[in-house]
Every structure is written in C-alpha cells, then in structure tokens.
BALOBA-1460 file (C-alpha; in Angstrom, 3 decimals):
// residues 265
<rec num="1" residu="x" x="32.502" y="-2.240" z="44.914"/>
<rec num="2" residu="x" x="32.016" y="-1.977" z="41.054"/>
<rec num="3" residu="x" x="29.248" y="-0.004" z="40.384"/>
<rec num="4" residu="x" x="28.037" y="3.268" z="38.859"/>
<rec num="5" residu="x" x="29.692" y="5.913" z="41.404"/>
<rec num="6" residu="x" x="32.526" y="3.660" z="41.187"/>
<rec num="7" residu="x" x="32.811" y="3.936" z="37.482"/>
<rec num="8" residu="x" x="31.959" y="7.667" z="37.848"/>
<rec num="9" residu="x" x="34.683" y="8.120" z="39.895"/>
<rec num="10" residu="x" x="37.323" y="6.282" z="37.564"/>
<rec num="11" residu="x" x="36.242" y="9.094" z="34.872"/>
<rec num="12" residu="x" x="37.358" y="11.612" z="37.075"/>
<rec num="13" residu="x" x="40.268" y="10.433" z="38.790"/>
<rec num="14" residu="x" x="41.751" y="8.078" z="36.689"/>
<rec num="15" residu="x" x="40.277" y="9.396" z="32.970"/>
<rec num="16" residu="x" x="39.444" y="5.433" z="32.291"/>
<rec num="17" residu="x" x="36.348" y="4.686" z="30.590"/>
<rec num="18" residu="x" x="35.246" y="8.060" z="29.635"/>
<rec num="19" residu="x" x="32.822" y="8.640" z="27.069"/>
<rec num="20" residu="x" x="35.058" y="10.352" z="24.512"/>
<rec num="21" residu="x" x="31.785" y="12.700" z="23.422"/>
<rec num="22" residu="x" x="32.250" y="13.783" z="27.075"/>
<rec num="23" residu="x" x="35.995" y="14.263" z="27.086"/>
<rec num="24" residu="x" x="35.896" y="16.037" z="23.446"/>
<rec num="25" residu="x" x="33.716" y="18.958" z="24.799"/>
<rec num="26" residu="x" x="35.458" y="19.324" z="27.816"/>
<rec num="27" residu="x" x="32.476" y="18.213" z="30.538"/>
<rec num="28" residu="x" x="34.014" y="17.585" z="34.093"/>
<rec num="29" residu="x" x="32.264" y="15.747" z="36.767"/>
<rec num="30" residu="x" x="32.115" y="17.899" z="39.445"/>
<rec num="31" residu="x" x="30.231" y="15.447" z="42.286"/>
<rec num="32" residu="x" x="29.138" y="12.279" z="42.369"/>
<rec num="33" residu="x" x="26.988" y="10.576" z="45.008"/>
<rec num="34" residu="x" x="24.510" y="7.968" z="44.953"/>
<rec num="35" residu="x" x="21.772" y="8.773" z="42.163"/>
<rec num="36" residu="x" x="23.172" y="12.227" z="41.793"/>
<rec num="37" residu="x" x="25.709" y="14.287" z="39.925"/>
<rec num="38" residu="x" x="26.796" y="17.439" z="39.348"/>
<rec num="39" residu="x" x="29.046" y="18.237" z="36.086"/>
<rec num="40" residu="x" x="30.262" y="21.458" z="34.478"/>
<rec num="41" residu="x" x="30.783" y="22.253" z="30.987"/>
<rec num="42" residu="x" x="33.034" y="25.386" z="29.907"/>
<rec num="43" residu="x" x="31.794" y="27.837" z="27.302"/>
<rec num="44" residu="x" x="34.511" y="27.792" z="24.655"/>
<rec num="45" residu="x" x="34.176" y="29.632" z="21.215"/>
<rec num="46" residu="x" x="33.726" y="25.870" z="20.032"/>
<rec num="47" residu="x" x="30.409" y="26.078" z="21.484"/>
<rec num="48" residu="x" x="28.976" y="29.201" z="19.825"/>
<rec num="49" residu="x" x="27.280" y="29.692" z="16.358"/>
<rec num="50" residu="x" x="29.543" y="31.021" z="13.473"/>
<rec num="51" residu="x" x="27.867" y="34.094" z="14.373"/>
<rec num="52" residu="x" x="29.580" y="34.231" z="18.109"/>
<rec num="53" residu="x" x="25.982" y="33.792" z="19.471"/>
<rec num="54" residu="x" x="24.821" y="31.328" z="22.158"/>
<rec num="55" residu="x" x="22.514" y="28.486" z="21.238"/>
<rec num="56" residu="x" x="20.173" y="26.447" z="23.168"/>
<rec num="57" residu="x" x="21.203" y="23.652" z="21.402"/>
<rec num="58" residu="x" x="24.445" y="23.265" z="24.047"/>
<rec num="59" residu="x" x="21.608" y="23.140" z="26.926"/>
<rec num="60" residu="x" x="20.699" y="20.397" z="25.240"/>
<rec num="61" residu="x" x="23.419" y="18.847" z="24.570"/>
<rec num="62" residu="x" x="24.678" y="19.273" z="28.591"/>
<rec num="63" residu="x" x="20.969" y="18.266" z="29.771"/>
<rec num="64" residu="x" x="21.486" y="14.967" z="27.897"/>
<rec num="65" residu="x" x="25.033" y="14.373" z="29.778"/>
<rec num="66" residu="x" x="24.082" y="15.597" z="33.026"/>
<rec num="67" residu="x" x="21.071" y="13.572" z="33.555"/>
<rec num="68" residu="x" x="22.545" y="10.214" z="31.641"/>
<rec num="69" residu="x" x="25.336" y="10.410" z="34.260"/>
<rec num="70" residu="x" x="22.860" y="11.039" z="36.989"/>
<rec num="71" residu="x" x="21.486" y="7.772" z="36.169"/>
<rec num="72" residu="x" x="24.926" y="6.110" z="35.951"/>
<rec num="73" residu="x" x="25.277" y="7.053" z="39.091"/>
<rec num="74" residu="x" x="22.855" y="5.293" z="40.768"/>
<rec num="75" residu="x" x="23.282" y="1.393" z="38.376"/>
<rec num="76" residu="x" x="24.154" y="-1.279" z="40.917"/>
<rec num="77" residu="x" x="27.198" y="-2.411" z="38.239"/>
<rec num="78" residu="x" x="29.299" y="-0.448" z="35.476"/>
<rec num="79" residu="x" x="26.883" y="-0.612" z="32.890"/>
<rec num="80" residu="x" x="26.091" y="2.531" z="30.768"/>
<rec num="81" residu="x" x="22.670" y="4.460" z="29.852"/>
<rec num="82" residu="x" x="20.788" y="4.729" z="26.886"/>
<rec num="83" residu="x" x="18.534" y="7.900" z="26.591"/>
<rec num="84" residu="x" x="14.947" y="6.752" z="25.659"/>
<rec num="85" residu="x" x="13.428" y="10.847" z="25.697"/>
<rec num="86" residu="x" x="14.310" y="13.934" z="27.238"/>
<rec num="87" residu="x" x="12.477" y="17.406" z="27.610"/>
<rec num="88" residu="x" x="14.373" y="20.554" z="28.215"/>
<rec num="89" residu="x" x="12.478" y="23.640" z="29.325"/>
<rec num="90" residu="x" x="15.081" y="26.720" z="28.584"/>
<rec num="91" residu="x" x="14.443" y="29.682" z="30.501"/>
<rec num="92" residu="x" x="17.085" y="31.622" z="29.031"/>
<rec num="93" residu="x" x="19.980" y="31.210" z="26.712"/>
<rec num="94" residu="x" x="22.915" y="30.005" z="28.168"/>
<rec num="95" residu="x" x="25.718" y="32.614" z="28.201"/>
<rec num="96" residu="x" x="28.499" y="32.973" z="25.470"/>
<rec num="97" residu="x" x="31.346" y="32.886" z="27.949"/>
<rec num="98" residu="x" x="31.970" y="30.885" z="31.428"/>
<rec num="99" residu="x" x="30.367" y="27.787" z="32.437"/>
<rec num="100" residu="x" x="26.817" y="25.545" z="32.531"/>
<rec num="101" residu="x" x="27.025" y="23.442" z="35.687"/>
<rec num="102" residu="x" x="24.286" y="20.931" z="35.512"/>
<rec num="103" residu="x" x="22.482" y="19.271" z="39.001"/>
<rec num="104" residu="x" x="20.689" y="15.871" z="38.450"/>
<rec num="105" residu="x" x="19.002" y="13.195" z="40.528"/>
<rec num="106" residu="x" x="17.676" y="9.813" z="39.040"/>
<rec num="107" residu="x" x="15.111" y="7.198" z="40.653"/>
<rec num="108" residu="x" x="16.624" y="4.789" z="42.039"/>
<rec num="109" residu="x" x="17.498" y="1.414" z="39.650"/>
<rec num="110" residu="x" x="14.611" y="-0.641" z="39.277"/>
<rec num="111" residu="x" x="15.816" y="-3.733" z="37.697"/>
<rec num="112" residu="x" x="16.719" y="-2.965" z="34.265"/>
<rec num="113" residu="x" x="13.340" y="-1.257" z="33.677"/>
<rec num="114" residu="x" x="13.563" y="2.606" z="32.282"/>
<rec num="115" residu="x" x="14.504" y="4.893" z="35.163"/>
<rec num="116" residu="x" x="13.510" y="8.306" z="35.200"/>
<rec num="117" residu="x" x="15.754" y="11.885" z="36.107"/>
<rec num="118" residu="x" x="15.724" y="15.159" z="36.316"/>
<rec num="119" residu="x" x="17.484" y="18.431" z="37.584"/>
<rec num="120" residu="x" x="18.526" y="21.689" z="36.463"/>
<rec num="121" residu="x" x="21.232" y="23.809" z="34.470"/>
<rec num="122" residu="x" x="22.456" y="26.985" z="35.944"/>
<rec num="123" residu="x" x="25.663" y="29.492" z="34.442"/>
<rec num="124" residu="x" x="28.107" y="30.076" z="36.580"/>
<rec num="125" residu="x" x="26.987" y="33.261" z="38.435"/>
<rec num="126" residu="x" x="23.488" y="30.963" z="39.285"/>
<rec num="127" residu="x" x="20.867" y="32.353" z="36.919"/>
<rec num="128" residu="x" x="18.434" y="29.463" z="35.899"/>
<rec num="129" residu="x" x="19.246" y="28.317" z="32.378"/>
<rec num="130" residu="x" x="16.571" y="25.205" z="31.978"/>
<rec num="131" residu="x" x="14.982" y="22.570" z="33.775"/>
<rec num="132" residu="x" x="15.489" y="18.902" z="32.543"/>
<rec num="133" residu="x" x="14.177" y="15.831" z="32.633"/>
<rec num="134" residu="x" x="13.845" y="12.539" z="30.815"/>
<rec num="135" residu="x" x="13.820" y="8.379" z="30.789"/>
<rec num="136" residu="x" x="16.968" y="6.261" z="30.493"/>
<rec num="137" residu="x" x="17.501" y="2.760" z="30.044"/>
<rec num="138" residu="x" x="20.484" y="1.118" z="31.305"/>
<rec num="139" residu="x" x="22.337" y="-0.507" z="28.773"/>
<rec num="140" residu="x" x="25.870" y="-2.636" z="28.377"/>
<rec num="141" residu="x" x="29.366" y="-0.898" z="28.027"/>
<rec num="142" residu="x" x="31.516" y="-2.140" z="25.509"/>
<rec num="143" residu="x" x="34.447" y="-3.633" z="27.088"/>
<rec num="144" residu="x" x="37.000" y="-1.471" z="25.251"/>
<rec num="145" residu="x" x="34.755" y="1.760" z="26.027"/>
<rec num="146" residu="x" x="35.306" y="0.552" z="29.858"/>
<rec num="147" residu="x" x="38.933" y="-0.018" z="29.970"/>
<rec num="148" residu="x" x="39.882" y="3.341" z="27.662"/>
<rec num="149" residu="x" x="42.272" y="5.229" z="29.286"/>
<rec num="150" residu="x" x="42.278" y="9.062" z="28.456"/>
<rec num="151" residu="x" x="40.457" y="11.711" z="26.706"/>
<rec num="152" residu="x" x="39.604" y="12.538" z="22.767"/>
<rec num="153" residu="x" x="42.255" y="15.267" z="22.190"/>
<rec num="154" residu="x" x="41.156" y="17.138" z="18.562"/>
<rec num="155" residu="x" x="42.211" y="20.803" z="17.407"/>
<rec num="156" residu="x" x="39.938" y="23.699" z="18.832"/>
<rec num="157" residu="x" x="36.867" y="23.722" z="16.092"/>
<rec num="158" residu="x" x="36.289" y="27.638" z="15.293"/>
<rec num="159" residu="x" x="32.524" y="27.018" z="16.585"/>
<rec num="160" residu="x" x="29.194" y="24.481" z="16.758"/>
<rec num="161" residu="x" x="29.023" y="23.827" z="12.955"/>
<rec num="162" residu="x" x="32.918" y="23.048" z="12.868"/>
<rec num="163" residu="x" x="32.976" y="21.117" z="15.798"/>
<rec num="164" residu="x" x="29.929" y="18.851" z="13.787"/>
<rec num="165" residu="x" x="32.313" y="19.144" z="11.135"/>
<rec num="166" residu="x" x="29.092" y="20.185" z="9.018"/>
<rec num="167" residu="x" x="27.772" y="23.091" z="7.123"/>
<rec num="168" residu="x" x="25.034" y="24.406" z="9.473"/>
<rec num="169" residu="x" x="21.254" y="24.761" z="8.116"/>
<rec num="170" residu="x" x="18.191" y="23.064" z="8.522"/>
<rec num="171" residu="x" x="19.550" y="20.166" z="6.554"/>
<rec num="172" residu="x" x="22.661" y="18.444" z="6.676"/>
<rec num="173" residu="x" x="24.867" y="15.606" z="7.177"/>
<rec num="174" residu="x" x="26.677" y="14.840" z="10.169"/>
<rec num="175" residu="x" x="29.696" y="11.831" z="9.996"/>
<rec num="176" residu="x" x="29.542" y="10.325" z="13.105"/>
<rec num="177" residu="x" x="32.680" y="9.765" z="14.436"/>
<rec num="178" residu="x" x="34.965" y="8.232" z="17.632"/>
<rec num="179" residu="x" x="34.868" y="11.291" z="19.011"/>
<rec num="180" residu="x" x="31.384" y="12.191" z="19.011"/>
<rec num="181" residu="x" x="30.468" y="8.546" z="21.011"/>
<rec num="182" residu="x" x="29.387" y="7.048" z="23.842"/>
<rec num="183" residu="x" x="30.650" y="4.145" z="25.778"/>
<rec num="184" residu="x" x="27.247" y="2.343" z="23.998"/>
<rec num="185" residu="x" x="29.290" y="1.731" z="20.766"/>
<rec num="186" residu="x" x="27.296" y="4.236" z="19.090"/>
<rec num="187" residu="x" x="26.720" y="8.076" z="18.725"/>
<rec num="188" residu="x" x="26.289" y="10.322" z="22.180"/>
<rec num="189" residu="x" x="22.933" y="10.721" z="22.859"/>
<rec num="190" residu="x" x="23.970" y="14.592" z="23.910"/>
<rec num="191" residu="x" x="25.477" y="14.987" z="20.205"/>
<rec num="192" residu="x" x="22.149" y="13.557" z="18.791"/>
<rec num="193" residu="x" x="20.254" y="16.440" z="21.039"/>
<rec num="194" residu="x" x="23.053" y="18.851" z="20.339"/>
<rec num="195" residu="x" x="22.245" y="18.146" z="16.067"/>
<rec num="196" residu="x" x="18.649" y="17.672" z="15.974"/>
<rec num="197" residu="x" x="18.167" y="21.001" z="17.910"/>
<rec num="198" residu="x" x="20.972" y="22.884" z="15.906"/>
<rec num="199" residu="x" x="18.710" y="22.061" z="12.369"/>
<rec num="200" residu="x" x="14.944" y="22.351" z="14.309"/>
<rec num="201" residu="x" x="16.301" y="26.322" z="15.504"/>
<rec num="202" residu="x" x="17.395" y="26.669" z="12.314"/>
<rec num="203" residu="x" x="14.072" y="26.109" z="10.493"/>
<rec num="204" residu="x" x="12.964" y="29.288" z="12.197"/>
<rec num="205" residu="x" x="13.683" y="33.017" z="12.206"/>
<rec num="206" residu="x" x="16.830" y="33.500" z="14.319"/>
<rec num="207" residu="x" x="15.411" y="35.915" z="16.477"/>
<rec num="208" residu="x" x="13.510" y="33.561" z="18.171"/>
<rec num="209" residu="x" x="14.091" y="32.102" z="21.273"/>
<rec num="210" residu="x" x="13.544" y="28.194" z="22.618"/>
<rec num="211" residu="x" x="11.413" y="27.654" z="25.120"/>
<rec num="212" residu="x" x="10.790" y="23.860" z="25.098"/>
<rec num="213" residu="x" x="12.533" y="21.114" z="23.651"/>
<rec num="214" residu="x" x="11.949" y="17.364" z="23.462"/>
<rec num="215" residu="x" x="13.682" y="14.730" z="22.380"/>
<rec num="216" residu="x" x="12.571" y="10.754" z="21.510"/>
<rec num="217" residu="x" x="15.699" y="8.529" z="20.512"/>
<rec num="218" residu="x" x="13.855" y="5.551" z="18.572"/>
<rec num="219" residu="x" x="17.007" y="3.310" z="17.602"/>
<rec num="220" residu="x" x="20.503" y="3.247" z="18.589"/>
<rec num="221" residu="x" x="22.783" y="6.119" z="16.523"/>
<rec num="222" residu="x" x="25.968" y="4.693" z="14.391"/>
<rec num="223" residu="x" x="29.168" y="5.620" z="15.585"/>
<rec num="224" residu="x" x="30.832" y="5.549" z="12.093"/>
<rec num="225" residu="x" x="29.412" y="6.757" z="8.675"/>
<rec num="226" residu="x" x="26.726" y="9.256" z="7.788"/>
<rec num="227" residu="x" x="23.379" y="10.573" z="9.388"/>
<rec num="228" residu="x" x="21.241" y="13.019" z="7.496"/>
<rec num="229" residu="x" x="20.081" y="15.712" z="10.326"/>
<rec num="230" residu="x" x="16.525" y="17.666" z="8.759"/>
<rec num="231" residu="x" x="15.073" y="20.330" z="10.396"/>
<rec num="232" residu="x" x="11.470" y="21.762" z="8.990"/>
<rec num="233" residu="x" x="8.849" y="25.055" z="10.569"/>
<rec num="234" residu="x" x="5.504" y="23.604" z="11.546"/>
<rec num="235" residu="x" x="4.560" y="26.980" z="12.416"/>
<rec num="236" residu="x" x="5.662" y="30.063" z="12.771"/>
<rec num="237" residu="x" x="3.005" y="33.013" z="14.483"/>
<rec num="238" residu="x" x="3.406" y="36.775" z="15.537"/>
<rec num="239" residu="x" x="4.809" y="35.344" z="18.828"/>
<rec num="240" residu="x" x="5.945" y="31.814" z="19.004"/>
<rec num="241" residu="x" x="6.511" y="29.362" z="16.628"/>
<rec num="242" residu="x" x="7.640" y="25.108" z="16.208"/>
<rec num="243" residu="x" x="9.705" y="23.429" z="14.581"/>
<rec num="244" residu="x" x="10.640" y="19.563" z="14.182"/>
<rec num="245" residu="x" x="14.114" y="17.678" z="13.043"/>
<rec num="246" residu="x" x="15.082" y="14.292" z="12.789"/>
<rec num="247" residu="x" x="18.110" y="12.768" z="12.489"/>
<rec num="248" residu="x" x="18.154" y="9.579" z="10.080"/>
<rec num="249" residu="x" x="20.385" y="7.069" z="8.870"/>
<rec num="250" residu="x" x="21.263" y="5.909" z="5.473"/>
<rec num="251" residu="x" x="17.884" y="3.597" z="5.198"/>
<rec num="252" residu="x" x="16.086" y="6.134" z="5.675"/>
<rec num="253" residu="x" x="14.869" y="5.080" z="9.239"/>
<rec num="254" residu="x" x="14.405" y="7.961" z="11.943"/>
<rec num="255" residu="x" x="16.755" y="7.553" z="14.804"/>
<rec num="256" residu="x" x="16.007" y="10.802" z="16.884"/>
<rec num="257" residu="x" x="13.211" y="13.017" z="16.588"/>
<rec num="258" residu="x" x="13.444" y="16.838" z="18.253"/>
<rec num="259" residu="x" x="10.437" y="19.329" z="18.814"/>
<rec num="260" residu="x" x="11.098" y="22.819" z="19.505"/>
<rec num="261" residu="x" x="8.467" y="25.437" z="20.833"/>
<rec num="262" residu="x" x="10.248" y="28.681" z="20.379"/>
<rec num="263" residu="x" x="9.107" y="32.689" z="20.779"/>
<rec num="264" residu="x" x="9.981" y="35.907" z="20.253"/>
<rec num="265" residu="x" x="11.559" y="38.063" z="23.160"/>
C-alpha cells in the first residue's frame, strides 16, 4: 500500500525520497505509525550560535519537521505537507549537547482540507523542551523529490550562522539552496522557522529567553536564489519583551512571518 507510513518508512529504510533539509541536519525517524511519529535530531556544534550557546530557534526548526512528518504519516497516498502556521511554546532551551526527540500526532486526513497536529519536544534525559502545534496542508511531491535516493552530504558548518551560510543579525540574506529543501520543490518549512526565529531573537537583548513562537507561511519559499530574512523589537520591558521577522523574497512579498514573546530568566 502506497501511502504516507509507507513513504515514511522508505526514508528510513531505504533513504529514498528524503527531504534533503531533513537528511542535511541529521533528523532520524525514530517511529512511525498511523498519524504519528517520533524523530530525533542530534545536537551537533552545527546547531549552536557562534557563541557555543543553544538557541530556540533549533526547537523550531525540529517542531516544524516533527509535526509535518506527523501529518505525512497519516495521507492516504505519498503526497507531501505544506506548513500553513505553527506555534511553539518553549519551556526551556534545548541543551547544547545530545539529542531533541520530538512526539507528534495529526488528525486524521480529511480530504485535502488543512489538517491539524501537535505533540511535544523532549532532550534526551526527558526534560520538557516545548509543546507544538500547528496546521498543514497536504501538498504534491515532485516526482524527482520521491524517487531520490540518499542523503545531502555537506562539510560540518562550524555553527547555525554557517550552516545558513549567512552572517547572523537581525537582518540578512539567506541563499536558498538544494540542501536546505523540501520534497515541495521549494525551501523547508523547518529552515524558514529555523531563519525567521534566528533574526526575531536577535532583535532582542541576548539574555532573554523565548517563550512563545509562531509562525504563518503565506506563499511557497524558493528553493534557489535569495531571501532577505528581517528581524525588528516591538517591545522590549523590565521582564519580557517581542519581537517580529519576516522572511521575503526578491519582490518584496512576505513569505513567512515569525512572532516571538521572549523574557528574562
């Protein structure tokens, strides 16, 4: 039977079809089952700030690919998932070291119409690291996404804002790039998290700590060329603060918006 467990299970055991955003950072699917998956994601150096600190912004990035392949999961054929919005409560930062292994269930497919999941992302010794949840639309594969055979194999990046191959900041660009895609034919919805948090957390004093973050993907991202990724404080008080990003293309149109409610430990 070809369907979304099926194709699941082809990433895993036979490494055909996988995203290669998901192969590049090293996620592994864990467990599959009807309308639920678990994956893991190793903490590499590649995942750290220049500074060797943790960042919410890889919560994000996992919540993204845990709950999108949640919703794979339970798709009656091998088509993908488009994120429509996301929210990601952090409860602490993920660790700099060992793993985030990510638990999500999705509705069950209604049709084509926008499903909803959720679930949760613990470390590896079981603290709670966030609660997710969001809407998905499933969406087409591109034939040559689905018959890929293997993973993106790049040289270790020395952390987050090399792996982006970017300068860091509130502002900058990000090239999109093969390895930064989905099977969609256009940027991974867990790299356009992964940026638009990375520039909102660094609008604000670096002390500060996310709480909340949400996420609305308006249009589809390019897999090739440029994006401009802008982050900007709305406010910043005694004890928390906010900050918004977007991440445009070269029109000018806004193809992912972020919000980020952050405070001081």
């Amino acid at each position: 039977m070809s369907d979304g467990v099926e194709r699941l299970r082809r990433w895993h055991d036979e490494q055909r079809g996988v995203p290669p955003a998901i192969g590049r950072v090293g996620l592994v699917l864990a467990s599959v089952a009807r309308g639920s998956t678990t994956v893991r994601l190793p903490l590499t150096d590649e995942l750290l700030l220049p500074t060797g600190a943790p960042t919410g912004a890889v919560t994000s990035l996992l919540a993204d690919m845990g709950l999108t392949t949640a919703v794979v999961s339970s798709l009656p054929d091998l088509q993908g998932v488009a994120t429509i919005a996301m929210t990601v409560d952090h409860h602490m930062l993920p660790p700099a070291a060992g793993a985030l292994v990510g638990t999500c269930t999705a509705t069950a497919y209604a049709a084509g119409r926008p499903q909803h999941a959720a679930g949760a992302l613990h470390d590896d010794t079981g603290r709670l690291i966030a609660t997710v949840s969001g809407w998905f639309l499933a969406t087409p594969v591109e034939a040559v996404a689905a018959d890929r055979v293997g993973l993106v194999r790049e040289p270790p990046a020395r952390d987050l804002v090399d792996l982006l191959a970017t300068n860091g900041g509130p502002d900058f660009p990000l090239v999109a790039r093969d390895a930064l895609s989905n099977a969609l034919g256009s940027l991974h919805g867990g790299i356009g998290a992964l940026a638009t948090h990375l520039a909102a957390a660094a609008a604000l004093d670096p002390e500060l700590a996310p709480l909340t973050s949400a996420f609305s993907y308006l249009r589809p991202t390019p897999r090739d060329g440029t994006v401009l990724v802008c982050g900007r404080a709305v406010r910043q008080g005694r004890r928390t603060a906010m900050a918004s990003s977007t991440l445009t293309d070269s029109a000018g149109r806004d193809l992912v918006t972020a919000t980020l409610v952050a405070h001081r430990p």
